[in-house]
C-alpha positions as CSV (number, residue, x, y, z in Angstrom):
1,X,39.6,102.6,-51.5
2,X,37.6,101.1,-48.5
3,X,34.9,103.4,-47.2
4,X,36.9,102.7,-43.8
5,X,40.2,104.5,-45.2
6,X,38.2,107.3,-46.8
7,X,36.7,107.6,-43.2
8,X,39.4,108.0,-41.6
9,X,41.3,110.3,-44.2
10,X,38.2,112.7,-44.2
11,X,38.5,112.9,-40.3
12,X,42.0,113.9,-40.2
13,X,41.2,116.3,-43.2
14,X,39.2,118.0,-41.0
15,X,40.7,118.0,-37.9
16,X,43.8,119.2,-39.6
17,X,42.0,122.0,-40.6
18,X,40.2,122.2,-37.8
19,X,40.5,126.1,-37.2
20,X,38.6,126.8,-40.7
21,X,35.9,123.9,-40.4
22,X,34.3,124.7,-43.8
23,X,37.8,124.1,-46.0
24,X,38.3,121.3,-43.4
25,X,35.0,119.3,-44.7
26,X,35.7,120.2,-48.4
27,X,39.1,118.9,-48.3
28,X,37.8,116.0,-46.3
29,X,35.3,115.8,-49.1
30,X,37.6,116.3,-51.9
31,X,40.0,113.5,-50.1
32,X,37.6,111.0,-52.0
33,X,38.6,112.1,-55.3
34,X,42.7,112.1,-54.2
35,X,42.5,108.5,-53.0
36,X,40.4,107.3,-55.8
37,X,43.3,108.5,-57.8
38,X,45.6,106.1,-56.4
39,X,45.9,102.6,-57.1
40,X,44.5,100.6,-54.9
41,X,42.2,97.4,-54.0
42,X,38.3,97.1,-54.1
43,X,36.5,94.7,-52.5
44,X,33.4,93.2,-55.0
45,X,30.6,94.5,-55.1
46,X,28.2,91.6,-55.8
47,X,25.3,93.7,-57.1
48,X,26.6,95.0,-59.7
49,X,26.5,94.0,-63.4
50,X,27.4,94.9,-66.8
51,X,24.8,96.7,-69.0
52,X,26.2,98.4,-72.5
53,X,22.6,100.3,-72.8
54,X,23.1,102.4,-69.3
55,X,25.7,105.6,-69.8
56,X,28.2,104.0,-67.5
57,X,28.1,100.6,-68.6
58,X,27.0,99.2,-65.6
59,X,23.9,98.6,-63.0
60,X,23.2,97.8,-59.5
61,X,20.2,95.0,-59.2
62,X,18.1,94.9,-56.0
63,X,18.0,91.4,-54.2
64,X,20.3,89.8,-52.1
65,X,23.9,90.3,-53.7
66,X,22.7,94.5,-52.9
67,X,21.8,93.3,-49.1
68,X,25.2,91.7,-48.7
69,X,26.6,95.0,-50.2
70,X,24.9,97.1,-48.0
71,X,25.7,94.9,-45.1
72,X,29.6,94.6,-46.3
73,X,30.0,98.7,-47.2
74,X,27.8,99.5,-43.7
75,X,30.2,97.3,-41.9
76,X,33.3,98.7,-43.8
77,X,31.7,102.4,-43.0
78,X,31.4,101.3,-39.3
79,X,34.6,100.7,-38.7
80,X,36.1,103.6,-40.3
81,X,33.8,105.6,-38.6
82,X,34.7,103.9,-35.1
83,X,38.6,104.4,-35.9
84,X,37.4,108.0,-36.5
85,X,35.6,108.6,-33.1
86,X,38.3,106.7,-30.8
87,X,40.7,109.5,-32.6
88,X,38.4,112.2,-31.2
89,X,38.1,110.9,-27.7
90,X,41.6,110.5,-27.1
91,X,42.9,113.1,-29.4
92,X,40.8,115.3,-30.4
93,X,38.1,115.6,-27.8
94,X,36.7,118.9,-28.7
95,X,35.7,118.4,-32.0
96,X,34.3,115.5,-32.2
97,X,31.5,117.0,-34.4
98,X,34.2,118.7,-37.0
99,X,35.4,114.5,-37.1
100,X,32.4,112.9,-38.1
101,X,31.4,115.6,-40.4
102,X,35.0,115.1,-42.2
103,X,33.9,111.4,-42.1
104,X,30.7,111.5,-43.9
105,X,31.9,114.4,-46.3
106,X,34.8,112.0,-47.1
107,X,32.0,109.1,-48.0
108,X,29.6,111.1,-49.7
109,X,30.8,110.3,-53.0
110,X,30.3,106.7,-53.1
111,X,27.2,107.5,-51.7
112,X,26.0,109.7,-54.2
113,X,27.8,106.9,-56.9
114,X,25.1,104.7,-55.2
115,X,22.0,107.0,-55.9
116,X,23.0,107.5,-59.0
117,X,22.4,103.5,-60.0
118,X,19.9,103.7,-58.3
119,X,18.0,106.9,-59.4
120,X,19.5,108.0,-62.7
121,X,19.2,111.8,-63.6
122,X,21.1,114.0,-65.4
123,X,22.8,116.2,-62.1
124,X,24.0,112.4,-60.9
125,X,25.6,112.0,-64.3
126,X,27.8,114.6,-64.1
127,X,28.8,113.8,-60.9
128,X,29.4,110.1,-61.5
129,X,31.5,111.2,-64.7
130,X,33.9,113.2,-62.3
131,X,34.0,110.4,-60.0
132,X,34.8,107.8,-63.1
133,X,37.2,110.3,-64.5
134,X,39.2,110.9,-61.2
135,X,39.3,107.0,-60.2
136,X,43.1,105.4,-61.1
137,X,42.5,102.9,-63.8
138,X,45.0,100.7,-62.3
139,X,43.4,98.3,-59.8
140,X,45.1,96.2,-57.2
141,X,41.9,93.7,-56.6
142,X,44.1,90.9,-57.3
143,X,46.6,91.9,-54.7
144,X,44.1,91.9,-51.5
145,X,47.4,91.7,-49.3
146,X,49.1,94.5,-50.9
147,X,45.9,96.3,-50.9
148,X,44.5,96.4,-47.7
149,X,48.4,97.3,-46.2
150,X,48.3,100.3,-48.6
151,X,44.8,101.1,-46.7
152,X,45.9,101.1,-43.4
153,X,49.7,102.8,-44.3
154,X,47.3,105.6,-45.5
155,X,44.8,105.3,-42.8
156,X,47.9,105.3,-40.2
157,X,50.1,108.1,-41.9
158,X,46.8,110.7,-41.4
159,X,47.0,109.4,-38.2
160,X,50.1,110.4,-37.4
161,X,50.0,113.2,-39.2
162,X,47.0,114.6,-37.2
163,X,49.1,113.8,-33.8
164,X,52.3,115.4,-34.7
165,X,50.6,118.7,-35.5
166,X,48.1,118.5,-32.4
């Protein structure tokens, strides 16, 4: 999934439970993992490379394939983020703090997945098993069509979903 649909998906996670914020921000956390499960399309990320001798098989190398990356996942962030905040104005005016915490709860995986390549350790690992083991083998990176209208069906349904039980 795009960081943008898990933005979005952890912001109406939260504001759906917005009247118990704390199970609000873990399920907006745990949406990660649900999503992940799901087929669905990735763009590439052009840092990373095979490498049998790492626990995970793969590595992220610095230079300017990681700058794109950054650029590319801080653009995708941005606009799930903004999606997220034009839903608190007009909707959801009051708890505009509950909805970007849901946001960044609902990101911190990959962000942690990130670290991790960066700074192995052994609490990372864990993590990044669970995060490998929850993710749906099937991939739909050759169907970018098919894959970015699953995104915003999903993106729109929580949407919807947040509206209806305002």
């Amino acid at each position: 999934m795009t960081l943008s649909t898990h933005a979005i998906v952890g912001a109406g996670s939260a504001i759906l439970l917005r009247n118990y914020p704390i199970l609000g921000l873990i399920a907006a956390f745990f949406s990660h993992f649900l999503l992940d499960a799901i087929p669905h399309w990735h763009y590439k990320i052009l840092s990373k490379s095979a490498d049998s001798s790492l626990p995970f098989g793969m590595k992220l190398n610095l230079g300017s394939s990681f700058t794109k990356d950054v650029f590319r996942g801080s653009a995708d962030f941005c606009l799930g983020l903004i999606a997220s905040i034009l839903m608190s104005l007009f909707l959801f005016p009051d708890n505009l703090w509950l909805i970007l915490a849901g946001v960044f709860a609902s990101v911190l995986p990959d962000f942690l997945q990130v670290v991790y390549y960066l700074l192995p350790n052994k609490l990372l690992s864990y993590f990044q098993k669970f995060h490998m083991k929850t993710h749906s083998t099937k991939r739909l990176d050759n169907e970018p069509i098919k894959g970015v209208f699953q995104e915003i069906a999903i993106s729109a349904a929580i949407i919807v979903i947040a509206i209806a039980l305002r």
